[in-house]
C-alpha positions, 0 to 999 in steps of 0.5 A: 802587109796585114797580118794573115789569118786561115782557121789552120795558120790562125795569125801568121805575122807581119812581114815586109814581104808578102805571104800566099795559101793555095788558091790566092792570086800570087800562089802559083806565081810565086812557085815558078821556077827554072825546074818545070818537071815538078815544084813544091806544094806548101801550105804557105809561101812566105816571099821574104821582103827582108832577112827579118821576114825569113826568121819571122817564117822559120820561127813560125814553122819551128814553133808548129813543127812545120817543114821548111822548104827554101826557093831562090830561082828552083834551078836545082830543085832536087826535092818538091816539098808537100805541104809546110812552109815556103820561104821564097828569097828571090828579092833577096838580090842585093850585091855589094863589092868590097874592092879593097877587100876583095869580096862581095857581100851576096843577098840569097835571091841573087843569080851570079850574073849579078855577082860577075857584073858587078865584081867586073866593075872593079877587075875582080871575079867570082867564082861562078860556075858555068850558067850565070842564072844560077843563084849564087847563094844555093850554089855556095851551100852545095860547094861550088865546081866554077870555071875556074876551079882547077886553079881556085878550088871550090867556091865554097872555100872562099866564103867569109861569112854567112847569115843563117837563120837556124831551125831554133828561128834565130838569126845568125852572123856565121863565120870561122871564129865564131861557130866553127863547126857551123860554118863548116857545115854550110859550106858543102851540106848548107841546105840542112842546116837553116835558111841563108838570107846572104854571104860574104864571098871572097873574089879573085883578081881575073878580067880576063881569059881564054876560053870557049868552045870546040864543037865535033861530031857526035862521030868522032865521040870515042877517038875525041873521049880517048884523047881528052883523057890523055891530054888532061893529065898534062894541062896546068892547073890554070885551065879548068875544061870539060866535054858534054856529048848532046844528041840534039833534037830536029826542031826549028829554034835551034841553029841548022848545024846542030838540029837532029845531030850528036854533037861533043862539045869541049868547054875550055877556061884557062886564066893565062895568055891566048896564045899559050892557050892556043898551044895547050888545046892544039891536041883537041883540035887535031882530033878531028874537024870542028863544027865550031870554034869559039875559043879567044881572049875574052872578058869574064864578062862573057863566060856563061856563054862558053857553056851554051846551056839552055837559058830557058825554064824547063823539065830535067832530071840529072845525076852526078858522080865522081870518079877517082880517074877515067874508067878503061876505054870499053867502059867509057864506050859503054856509057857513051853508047847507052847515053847516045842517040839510040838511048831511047831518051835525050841524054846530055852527057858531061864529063869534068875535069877536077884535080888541082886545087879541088884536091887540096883543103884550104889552109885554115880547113874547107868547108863540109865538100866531100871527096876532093881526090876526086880526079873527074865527075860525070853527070847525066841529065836528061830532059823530060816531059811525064812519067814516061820520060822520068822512068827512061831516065832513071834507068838510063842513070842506073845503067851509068853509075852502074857501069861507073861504080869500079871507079866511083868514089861518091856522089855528086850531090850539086848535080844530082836534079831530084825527080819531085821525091826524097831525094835517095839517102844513099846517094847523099850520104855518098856525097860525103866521106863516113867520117863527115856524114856522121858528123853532119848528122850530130850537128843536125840534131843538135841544130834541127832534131825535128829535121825541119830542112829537110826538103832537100838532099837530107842528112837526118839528125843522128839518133843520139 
């Protein structure tokens, strides 16, 4: 395209893409995204047609000193960014599967649906997490809790290499020999530290497994809570599990049985034989009758569904915390009542089983993920609609990390969902341990000490 020019930007570069002010057509559109609470105001949007355009912008931003905000579905948009740059990398969707080497190479705009699909072709999967309109790329940077975990650790640690370009606007091939400290970084804490245009990412051998759904009534909450701690502290590190808690709404475009009722919904992925599935969820099932069952053998293919979470844009505001192991029963009553059908604002529940391979580094070292001890994570999110919704749902969040905190050994920053402000340095340097938040913040200064990523859960750069 033609090169740009405003009497603020002066001549902003040529790029194979596209690039957008405030009040040209396109603006608004290129803004859009999953998270509909908030989104970013930038100064300039520059749709990245190309790697090359990604490092064009960076390079423009870091020579003014603006700040740059990066945008591939804004499904977990944790920071709206006033003013600076956009990079947009949604075009950047390009997948291509090694089979003989068993990995994928992953363009920045590309949602794991992709990736599944295309890994499929070739008896292979990722390692995607429970919705596949997710982008792949930023799901990465965050770490990555995926359907399979408890067998294959964080989704992080299977990345071979990255393409970054850096605050200084150079492009860089990232791997462990050569910038290791780098490469560390970007697995875990990846937002701060430059813009990925793709990555190479290790695939495993899985077509199929058993997985899927039991529905119960929101009656049988704390009996079905109770249980579900005890049963998985015995399940093998093959299934990987959780249980959400959602007071639906009466509304017409859900189905009958679930409109205006409190539902627990245990979600179950286990990479072995049905059957031996079938026995290792029969404790669950013996809990209390089923409003639904879905569990069987089916292709990888088919597990984003296992989830049911809403496919659609919309408002939401989310925390995350991990646990080091399940609070006592009056402290899980406690939260379940304050996130219940009397909350006074919807209030989605989620409780993760962690442990297995989650817990162990890699050889060779994981990437920048803290706490893997770990043993659970809750998550609350809450949808909302105006400043109303958004100040219930803070103090609904206070009111669990609170009554969590006994337990609590960090934040959960993949699930932490901003409300459109910075998002809270405490909360993010709780995501880490001491130790690896300092030495995040050293690599900051050295790699970006203007802190021009900082639209984001920030690690600012050290003082010296």
């Amino acid at each position: 395209m033609a090169v740009v020019h405003t009497e603020e930007f002066g001549d902003f570069p040529r790029v194979e893409g596209s690039v957008h002010f405030p009040g040209d057509e396109g603006y608004e559109a290129e803004l859009a995204g999953f998270q509909t609470a908030y989104t970013h105001r930038p100064d300039v949007v520059v749709v990245a047609g190309s790697a090359e355009d990604v490092r064009i912008a960076v390079a423009y931003a870091a020579g003014r000193k603006l700040p740059v905000a990066v945008q591939a579905t804004g499904h977990g948009l944790s920071v709206a960014a006033d003013g600076g740059v956009l990079v947009a990398t949604r075009a950047l969707d390009g997948v291509r599967v090694d089979a003989e080497a068993g990995t994928a190479w992953i363009g920045a705009g590309a949602r794991w649906e992709r990736v599944v699909e295309e890994a499929a072709g070739h008896g292979l999967a990722p390692l995607s997490g429970s919705f596949p309109g997710v982008g792949a790329v930023s799901y990465l940077l965050g770490g990555g809790i995926g359907l399979l975990a408890r067998e294959f650790g964080y989704a992080s640690d299977h990345v071979r290499t990255v393409e970054v370009v850096t605050a200084d606007g150079q492009a860089r091939t990232v791997d462990a020999t050569s910038d290791p400290e780098l490469f560390w970084a970007l697995r875990g804490a990846g937002h701060n530290f430059g813009v990925v245009t793709a990555m190479e990412v290790g695939l495993v051998p899985v077509r199929r497994v058993y997985g899927g759904g039991l529905l119960f009534d929101g009656e049988h909450a704390h009996e079905l809570m109770r249980v579900y701690g005890e049963w998985t502290a015995t399940v093998p590190g093959t299934l990987t599990s959780s249980i959400g808690f959602v007071p639906y709404p009466d509304l017409p475009m859900l189905p009958d049985d679930l409109r205006g009722r409190y539902v627990a919904h245990v979600r179950v992925v286990f990479n072995g034989p049905a059957e031996e599935g079938e026995r290792l969820v029969a404790p669950l099932r013996a809990v209390a009758p089923r409003l639904a069952d879905d569990l069987r053998d089916m292709p990888y293919t088919e597990s984003g569904h296992i989830y049911r979470e809403p496919p659609f844009p919309h408002a939401y505001a989310g925390t995350g915390v991990l646990l080091r192991a399940l609070p006592d029963g009056s402290t899980l009553d406690g939260v379940l009542k304050a996130t219940g059908p009397s909350a006074g604002i919807m209030c989605v529940l989620g409780v993760r089983h962690l442990g297995g391979a989650l817990a162990r580094t890699p050889e060779g070292g994981g990437g920048a993920v803290g706490h893997r001890d770990a043993q659970y994570l809750v998550q609350l999110l809450t949808p909302i609609d105006g400043a109303a919704d958004l100040g219930l749902s803070r103090d609904v969040q206070r009111e669990v990390r609170a009554a969590l905190a006994p337990w609590t050994t960090g934040s959960a920053l993949l699930f932490e969902f901003g409300d459109g402000e910075r998002a809270s340095q405490e909360q993010t340097r709780g995501g880490f341990s001491p130790s690896d938040y300092l030495r995040l913040r050293q690599l900051k200064r050295h790699l970006d000490p203007d802190n021009l990523f900082r639209y984001n859960r920030n690690i600012a750069p050290s003082e010296r």
